[in-house]
N, C-alpha and C positions, 0 to 999 in steps of 0.2 A: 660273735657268732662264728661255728666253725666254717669254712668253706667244705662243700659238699665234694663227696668222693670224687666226682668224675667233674670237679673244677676245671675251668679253662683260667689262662692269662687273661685280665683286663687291659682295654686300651692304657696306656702311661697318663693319658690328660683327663678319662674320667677322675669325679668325685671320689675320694677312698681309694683310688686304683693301687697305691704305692701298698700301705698295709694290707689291702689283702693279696695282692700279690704276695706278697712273703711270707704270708700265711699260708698260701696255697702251696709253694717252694717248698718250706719247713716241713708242714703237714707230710710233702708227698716224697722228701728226702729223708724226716727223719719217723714216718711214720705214725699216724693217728694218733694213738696208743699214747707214745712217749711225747706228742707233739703236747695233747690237753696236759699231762703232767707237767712239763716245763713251760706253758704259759700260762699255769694256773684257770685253766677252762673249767677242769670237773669241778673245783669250788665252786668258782663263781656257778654254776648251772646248781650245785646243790644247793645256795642259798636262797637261788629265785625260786628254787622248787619249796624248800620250806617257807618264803616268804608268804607264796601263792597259800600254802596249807594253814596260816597263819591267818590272810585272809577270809577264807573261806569259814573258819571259825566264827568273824565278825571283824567287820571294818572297824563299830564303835563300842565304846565302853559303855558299859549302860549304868555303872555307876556314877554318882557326884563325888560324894566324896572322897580323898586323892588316898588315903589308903585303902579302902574298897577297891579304889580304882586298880590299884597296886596286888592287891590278893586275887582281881580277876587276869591280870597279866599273868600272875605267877600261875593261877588252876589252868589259864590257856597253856600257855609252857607245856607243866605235866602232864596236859592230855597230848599234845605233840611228844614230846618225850616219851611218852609209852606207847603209841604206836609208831614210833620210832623203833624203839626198842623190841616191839614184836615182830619190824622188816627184817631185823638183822639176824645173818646168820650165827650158830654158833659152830666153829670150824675145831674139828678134834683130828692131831696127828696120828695119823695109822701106823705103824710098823715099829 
């Protein structure tokens, strides 16, 4: 989890103190921005997000049989994949 803009230092002896201290360090030395890109943060946050959308579709399979099971994975996918695909911008260079 990121630490939050206007983070303070933690005591040295609480639980976690040492990692987020360095994260709060990093973060505010090497800026937000470039901080999530070098520790890998916007991944990880875009897989919980699609995990979460994945949920929401349905926890259970509601087929038995294991390749039914397996073509209901797959129609879940492409309905994520397509409104995926309809967030995303399409970027055209100007000039």
């Amino acid at each position: 989890i990121p630490p939050r803009k206007n983070a303070k230092m933690w005591k040295p002896d609480t639980a976690g103190a040492k990692a987020r201290n360095e994260a709060v360090r990093s973060s505010k030395y090497l800026g937000r921005a470039l901080w999530r890109n070098l520790t890998g943060y916007h991944r990880r946050s875009r897989v919980e997000t699609k995990m979460h959308c994945v949920k929401l579709l349905g926890q259970r399979l509601l087929a038995r049989d294991f390749d039914r099971q397996v073509a209901e994975i797959q129609i879940r996918a492409a309905i994520l994949n397509g409104f995926t695909a309809l967030g995303i911008p399409r970027t055209v260079a100007v000039g």
